[in-house]
C-alpha positions in Angstrom: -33.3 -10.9 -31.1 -31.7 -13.1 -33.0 -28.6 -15.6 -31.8 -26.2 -17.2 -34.0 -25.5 -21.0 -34.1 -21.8 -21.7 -33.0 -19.4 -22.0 -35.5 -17.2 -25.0 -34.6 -13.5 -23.9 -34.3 -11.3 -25.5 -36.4 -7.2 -27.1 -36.2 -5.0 -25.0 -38.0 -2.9 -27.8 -39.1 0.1 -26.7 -41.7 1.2 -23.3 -41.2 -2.5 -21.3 -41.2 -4.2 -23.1 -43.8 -7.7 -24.1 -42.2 -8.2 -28.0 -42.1 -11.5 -30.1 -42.2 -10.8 -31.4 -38.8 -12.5 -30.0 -36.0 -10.7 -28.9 -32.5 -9.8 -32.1 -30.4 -11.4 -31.6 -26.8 -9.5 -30.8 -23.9 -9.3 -34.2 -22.6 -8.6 -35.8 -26.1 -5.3 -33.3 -26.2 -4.5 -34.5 -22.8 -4.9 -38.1 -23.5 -2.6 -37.8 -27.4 -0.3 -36.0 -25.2 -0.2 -38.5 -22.7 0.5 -41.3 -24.9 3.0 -39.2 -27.1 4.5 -38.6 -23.7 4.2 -42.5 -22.2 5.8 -43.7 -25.9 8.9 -41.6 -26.1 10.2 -41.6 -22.1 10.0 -45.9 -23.4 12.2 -44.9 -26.8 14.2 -42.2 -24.3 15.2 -45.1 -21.9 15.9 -47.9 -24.6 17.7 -45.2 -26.6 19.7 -45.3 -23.3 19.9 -48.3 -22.1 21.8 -48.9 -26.0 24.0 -46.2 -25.4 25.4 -46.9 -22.0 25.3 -51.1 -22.7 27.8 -49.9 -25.6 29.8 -47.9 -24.2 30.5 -50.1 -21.5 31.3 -53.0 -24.4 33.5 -50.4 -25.6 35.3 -49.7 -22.6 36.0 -53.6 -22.0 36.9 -53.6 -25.5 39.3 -50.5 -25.0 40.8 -52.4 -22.2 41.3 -55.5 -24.0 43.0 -53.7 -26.9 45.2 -51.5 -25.1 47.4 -53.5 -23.5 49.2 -52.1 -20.1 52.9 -53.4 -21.6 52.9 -51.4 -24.6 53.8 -47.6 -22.8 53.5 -45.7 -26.5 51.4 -46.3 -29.5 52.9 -45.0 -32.7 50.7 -42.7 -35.0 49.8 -45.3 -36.7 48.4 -48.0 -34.0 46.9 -44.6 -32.2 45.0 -43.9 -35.3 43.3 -47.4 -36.6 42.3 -47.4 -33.4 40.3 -44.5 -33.2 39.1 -45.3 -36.9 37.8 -49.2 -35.2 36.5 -47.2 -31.7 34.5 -44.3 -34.7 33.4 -46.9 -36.3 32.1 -48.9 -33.6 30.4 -45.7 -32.1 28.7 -45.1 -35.9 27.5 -48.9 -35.4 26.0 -48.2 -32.3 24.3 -44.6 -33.1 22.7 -46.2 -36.0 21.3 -49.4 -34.1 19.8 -46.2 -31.7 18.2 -44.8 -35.1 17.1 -48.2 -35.3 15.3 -48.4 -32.4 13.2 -45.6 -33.6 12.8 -46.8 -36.5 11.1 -49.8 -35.8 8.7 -47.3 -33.7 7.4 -45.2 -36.6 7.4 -47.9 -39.2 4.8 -49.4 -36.9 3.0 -46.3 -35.9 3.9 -43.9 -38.3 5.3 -44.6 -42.1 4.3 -47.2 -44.7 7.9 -48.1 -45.0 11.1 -48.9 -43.8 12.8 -46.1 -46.3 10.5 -43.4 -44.9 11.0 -44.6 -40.9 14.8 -44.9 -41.4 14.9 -41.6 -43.4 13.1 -39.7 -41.1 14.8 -41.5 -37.7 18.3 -40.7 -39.2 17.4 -36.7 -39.9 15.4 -36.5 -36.5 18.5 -38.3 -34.9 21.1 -36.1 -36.4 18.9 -32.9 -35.9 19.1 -32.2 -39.9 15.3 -32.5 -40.3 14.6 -31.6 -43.8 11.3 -31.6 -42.9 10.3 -33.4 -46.2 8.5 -35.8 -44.1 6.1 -35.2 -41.3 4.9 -37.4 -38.5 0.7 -38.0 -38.0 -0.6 -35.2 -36.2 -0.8 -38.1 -33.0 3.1 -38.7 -32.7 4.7 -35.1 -33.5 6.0 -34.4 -30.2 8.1 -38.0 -30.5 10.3 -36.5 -33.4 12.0 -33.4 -31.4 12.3 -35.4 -28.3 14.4 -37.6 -31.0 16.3 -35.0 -32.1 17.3 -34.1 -28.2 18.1 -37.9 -27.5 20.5 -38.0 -30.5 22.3 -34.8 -29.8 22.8 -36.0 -26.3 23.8 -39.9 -27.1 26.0 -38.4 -30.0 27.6 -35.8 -27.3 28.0 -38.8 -25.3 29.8 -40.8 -28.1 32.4 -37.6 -28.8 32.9 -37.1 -25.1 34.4 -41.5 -25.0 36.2 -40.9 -27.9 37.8 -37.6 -26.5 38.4 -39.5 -23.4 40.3 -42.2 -24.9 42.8 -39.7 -27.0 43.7 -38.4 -23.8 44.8 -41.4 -22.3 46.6 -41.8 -25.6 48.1 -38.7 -25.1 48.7 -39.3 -20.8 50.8 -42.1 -22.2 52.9 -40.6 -24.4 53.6 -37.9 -22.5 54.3 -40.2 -18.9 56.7 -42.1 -21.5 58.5 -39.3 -22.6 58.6 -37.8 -18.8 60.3 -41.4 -17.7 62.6 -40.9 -20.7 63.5 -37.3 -20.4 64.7 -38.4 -16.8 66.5 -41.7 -17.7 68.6 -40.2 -19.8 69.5 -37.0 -17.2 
C-alpha cells in the first residue's frame, strides 16, 4: 500500500492566488491576533481619550465665546462661528489620524506619505485600497475605519448641538419680544 507524504497547506493571501507562505499554526494565529487585538483597543482608547479631551476644550471654548449677554447672534456672528468650531473639529480629527499614523509608520509603512495616506482613507472609511497593511496588522485598519466613523459622528452630533442652542436663542428672543410688544 502505498501512503502519500502530506502536502503542507498553504495561505491564500490576495484574493485566491496561492502564496509561498505556509499555514500559521493555530497558536501563532492566536498570538498575531492577540497582539493585533492588544495594539488597537491602545489606538481605540487614545483615539478617545483625543476626542473627548477636545471636545471638552471645545465646550469651554464655546462657553467662553458665547457670551450669556448677547441674547441673538446675527447670521453672520452665528456663521464664523461654526466655520472656527468646523475648523477646530477638522484640527482635532486629523491629530486622531495622526495618532495612527505614527502607529503604522512605525509598524507598518516606510513613510510618512504612505502612513498618513492610508490613516486618512482608513479614518474616513474611503479605503481605496491602493495600500495594504502587512498580513500581521490587517485587522487594525477596519477597527480604524469604525473608530473614525464613530469620533466623526461624535464631532457632527457637538456641532448639531451647538446650532440648536443658536437656534433655542433666537427663538426664546423672539418669544420675549413677541410678548413685549402684546
Amino acid at each position: 500500500m502505498r501512503t502519500e507524504e502530506p502536502v503542507p497547506a498553504f495561505d491564500r493571501g490576495a484574493g485566491s492566488a496561492r502564496t509561498d507562505r505556509p499555514v500559521q499554526s493555530a497558536r501563532s494565529q492566536h498570538m498575531v491576533f492577540v497582539h493585533q487585538a492588544c495594539a488597537t483597543i491602545v489606538l481605540v482608547t487614545l483615539t478617545l481619550v483625543l476626542q473627548s479631551a477636545g471636545v471638552a476644550a471645545l465646550i469651554q471654548w464655546v462657553r467662553a465665546h458665547l457670551p450669556s449677554g448677547i441674547r441673538r447672534f446675527s447670521p453672520w456672528r452665528s456663521g464664523v462661528l461654526m466655520v472656527r468650531l468646523t475648523t477646530l473639529i477638522v484640527c482635532l480629527q486629523t491629530l486622531e489620524i495622526l495618532l495612527w499614523t505614527l502607529f503604522y509608520r512605525l509598524y507598518c509603512f516606510s513613510t510618512w506619505e504612505s502612513a498618513f495616506y492610508f490613516s486618512a482613507t482608513s479614518y474616513s472609511t474611503v479605503g481605496y485600497g491602493d495600500l495594504v497593511l502587512p498580513r500581521a496588522w490587517r485587522l487594525v485598519g477596519p477597527t480604524e475605519g469604525i473608530t473614525g466613523v464613530l469620533m466623526c459622528g461624535l464631532s457632527v452630533s457637538f456641532l448639531f448641538a451647538v446650532v440648536q442652542r443658536l437656534v433655542e436663542r433666537d427663538e426664546q428672543e423672539e418669544l420675549i419680544e413677541a410678548r413685549s410688544k402684546s
